[in-house]
C-alpha positions in Angstrom: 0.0 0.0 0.0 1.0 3.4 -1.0 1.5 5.4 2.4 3.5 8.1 1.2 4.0 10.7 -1.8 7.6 12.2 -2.7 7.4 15.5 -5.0 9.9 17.1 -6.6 9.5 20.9 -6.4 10.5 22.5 -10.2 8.6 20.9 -13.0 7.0 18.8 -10.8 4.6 20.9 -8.3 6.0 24.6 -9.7 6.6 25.0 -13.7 10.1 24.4 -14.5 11.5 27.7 -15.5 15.3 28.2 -14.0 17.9 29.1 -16.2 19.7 26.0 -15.4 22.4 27.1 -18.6 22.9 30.3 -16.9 23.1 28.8 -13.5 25.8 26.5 -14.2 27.9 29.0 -16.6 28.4 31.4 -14.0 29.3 28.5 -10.9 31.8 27.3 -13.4 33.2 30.6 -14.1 33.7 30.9 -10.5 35.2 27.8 -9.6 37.7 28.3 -12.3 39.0 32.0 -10.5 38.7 29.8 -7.3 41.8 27.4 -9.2 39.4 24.8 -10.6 41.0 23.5 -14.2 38.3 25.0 -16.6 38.8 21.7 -18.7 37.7 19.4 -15.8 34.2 21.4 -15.4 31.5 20.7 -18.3 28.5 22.8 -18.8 27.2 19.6 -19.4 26.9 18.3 -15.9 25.0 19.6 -12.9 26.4 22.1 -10.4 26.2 19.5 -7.8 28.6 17.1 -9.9 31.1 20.4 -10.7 31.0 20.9 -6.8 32.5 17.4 -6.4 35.1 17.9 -8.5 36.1 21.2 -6.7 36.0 19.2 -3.6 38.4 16.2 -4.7 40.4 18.6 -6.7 40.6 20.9 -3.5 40.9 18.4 -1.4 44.1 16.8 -3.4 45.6 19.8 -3.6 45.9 20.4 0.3 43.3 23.1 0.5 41.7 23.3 4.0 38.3 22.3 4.5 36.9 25.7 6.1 38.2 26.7 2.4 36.5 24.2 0.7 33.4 24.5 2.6 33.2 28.1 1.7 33.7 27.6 -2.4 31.0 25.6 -2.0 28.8 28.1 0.3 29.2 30.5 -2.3 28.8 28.2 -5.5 25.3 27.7 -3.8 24.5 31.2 -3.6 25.0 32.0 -6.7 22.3 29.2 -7.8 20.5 30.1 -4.7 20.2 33.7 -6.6 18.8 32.7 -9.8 16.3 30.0 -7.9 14.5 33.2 -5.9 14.3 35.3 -9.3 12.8 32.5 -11.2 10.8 31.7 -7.9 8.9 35.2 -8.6 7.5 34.0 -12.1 7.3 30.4 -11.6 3.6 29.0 -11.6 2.2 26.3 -10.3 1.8 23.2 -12.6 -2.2 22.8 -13.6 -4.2 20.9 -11.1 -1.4 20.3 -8.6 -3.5 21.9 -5.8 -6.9 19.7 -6.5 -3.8 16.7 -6.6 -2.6 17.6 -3.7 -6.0 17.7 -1.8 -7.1 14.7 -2.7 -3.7 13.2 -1.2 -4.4 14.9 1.8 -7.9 13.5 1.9 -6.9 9.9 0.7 -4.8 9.8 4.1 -1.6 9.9 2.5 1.5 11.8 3.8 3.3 14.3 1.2 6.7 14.8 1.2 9.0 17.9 -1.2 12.3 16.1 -2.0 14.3 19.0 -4.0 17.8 20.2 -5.0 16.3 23.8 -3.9 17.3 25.8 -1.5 15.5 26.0 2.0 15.0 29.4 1.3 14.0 29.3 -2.6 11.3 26.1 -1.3 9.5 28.6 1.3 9.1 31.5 -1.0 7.5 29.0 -3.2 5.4 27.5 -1.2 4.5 30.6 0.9 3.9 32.5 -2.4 1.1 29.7 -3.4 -0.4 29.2 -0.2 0.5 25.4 -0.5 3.1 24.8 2.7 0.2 23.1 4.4 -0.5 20.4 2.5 3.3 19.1 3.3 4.2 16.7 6.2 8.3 17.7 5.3 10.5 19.1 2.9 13.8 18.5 2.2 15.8 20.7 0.6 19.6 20.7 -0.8 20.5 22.6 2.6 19.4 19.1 4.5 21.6 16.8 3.5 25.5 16.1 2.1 24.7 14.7 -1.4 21.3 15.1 -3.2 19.5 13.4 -5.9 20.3 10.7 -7.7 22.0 10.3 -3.8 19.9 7.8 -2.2 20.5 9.9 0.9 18.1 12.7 -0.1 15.3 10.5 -0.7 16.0 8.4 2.6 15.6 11.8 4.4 12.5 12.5 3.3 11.1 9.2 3.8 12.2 8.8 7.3 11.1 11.9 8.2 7.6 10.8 6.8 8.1 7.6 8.7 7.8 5.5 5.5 9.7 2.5 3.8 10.9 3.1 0.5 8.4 0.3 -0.8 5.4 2.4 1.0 6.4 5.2 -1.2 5.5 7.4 -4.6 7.7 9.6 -6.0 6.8 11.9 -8.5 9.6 13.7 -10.4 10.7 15.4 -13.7 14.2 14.4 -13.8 16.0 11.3 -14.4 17.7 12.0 -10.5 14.1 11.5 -9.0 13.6 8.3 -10.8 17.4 6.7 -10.3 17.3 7.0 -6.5 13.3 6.0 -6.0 14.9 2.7 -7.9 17.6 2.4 -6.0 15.7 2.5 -2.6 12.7 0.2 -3.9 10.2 2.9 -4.0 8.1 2.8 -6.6 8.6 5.8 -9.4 5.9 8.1 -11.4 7.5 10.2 -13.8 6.6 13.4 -15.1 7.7 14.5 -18.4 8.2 18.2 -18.8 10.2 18.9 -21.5 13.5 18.1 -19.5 14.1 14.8 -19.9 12.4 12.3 -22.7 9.9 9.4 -21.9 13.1 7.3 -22.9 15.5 9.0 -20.1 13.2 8.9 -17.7 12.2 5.3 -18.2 15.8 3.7 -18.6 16.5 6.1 -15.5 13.9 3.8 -13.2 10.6 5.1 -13.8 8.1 2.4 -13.0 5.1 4.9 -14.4 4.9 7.4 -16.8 2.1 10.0 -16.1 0.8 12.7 -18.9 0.1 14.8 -16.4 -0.1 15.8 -12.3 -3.5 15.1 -12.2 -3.1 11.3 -13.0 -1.3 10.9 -9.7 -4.6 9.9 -7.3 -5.5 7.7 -10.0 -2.5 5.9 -10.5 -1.9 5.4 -6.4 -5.7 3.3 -6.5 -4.4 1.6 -9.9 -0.9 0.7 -7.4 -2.6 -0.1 -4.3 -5.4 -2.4 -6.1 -2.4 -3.9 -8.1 -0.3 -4.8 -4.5 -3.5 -6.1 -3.0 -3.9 -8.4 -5.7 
C-alpha cells in the first residue's frame, strides 16, 4: 500500500523555469577563478557534480576544508540567486492543488524532495499558499549529497516515517527516478520537456504520467495492483 507521496518541487509541483544554462555558466566561471582546471568542469553536468570535482580537486591539492566549505557556500549562492528570481515568475503546474487535496484526503503523507534551497522552497510554497498540504521538505541545505543520492530520498522518507516500498515519488528528472529505484520505492514520472519518456524510463521510472492530475488515480491503480 502506498503510504506516502515524494514530489519534486521544479517541473513537478511549480513550472520548470530556471535558467539552469545560466546557472551553471556562472558556478563554473567561479570555480575556475577559485583554481578549478576549466577543462575538468563541463556545462554539461550539474552544479552539484562540478562541486564534487572542486571538492576532490581541492581536497588533493591540500586546501583546507573551512576553504573548501566556503567555495562551496558561495557556488550555492549563486544558484541560490537565480532559484528566488525565477521563484517570482514560476507558476504552479495545472491541477497540482486539487492533486494535492485529494492526497491529503486519501490519508496519504506528502513529502517535497528538491535540490532547492531551503529558502527558494518557502518562498515557493509561501507564495502559493500550499506549505500546508506538506508533512516535510527536504531541501539541498538538509543533506551532504542530493538526488540521484539515495540519501536525499532516505531523508524525506524517514522523516515521513515510511519505507521506501510504501512510497511514490513523482519527479521530472531522471535523478528523481534513479534514487526512488535504488531504494525500492516505486517511481511516477513526469515529463516536462526536460528529460524524454526514454530517459526517464531507462533512468527507473516504473510509471509514466501525462500529467499531475493522474497521480490519485494511479496510487488506487498501485494499491489495487499490490492487493492483488
Amino acid at each position: 500500500m502506498i503510504r506516502a507521496v515524494v514530489f519534486d518541487l521544479d517541473g513537478t509541483i511549480v513550472k520548470f523555469n530556471i535558467d539552469y544554462k545560466a546557472v551553471r555558466a556562472e558556478v563554473r566561471s567561479f570555480l575556475i577563478k577559485e583554481g578549478m582546471p576549466a577543462s575538468v568542469l563541463s556545462l554539461n553536468e550539474s552544479i552539484f557534480e562540478m562541486l564534487k570535482k572542486t571538492e576532490i580537486f581541492m581536497k588533493n591539492n591540500g586546501k583546507p576544508t573551512a576553504k573548501i566549505e566556503e567555495v562551496r557556500r558561495k557556488a550555492l549562492a549563486i544558484a541560490e540567486k537565480y532559484e528566488l528570481e525565477a521563484a517570482k515568475t514560476t507558476s504552479l503546474q495545472p491541477g497540482i492543488t486539487e492533486v494535492l487535496k485529494a492526497l491529503r484526503a486519501m490519508g496519504l503523507k506528502i513529502g517535497i524532495c528538491t535540490v532547492n534551497s531551503q529558502k527558494s522552497v518557502d518562498h515557493i510554497l509561501k507564495k502559493f499558499g500550499i506549505a500546508k498540504f506538506f508533512d516535510t521538505v527536504t531541501p539541498r541545505d538538509a543533506v551532504v549529497n542530493v538526488k540521484p543520492s539515495t540519501e536525499h530520498l532516505e531523508a524525506t522518507l524517514k522523516a515521513l516515517g515510511v519505507s521506501p516500498k510504501e512510497a511514490l515519488v513523482v519527479g521530472d528528472s531522471p535523478a528523481d527516478m534513479k534514487c526512488a529505484k535504488e531504494l525500492g520505492a516505486i517511481a511516477a514520472a513526469l515529463p516536462t520537456g526536460v528529460s524524454t519518456q526514454k530517459e526517464l524510463a531507462d533512468a527507473g521510472a516504473n510509471y509514466i504520467v501525462t500529467t499531475i492530475t493522474d497521480i490519485p488515480t494511479l496510487i488506487e491503480r498501485i494499491d489495487k495492483t499490490i492487493q492483488a
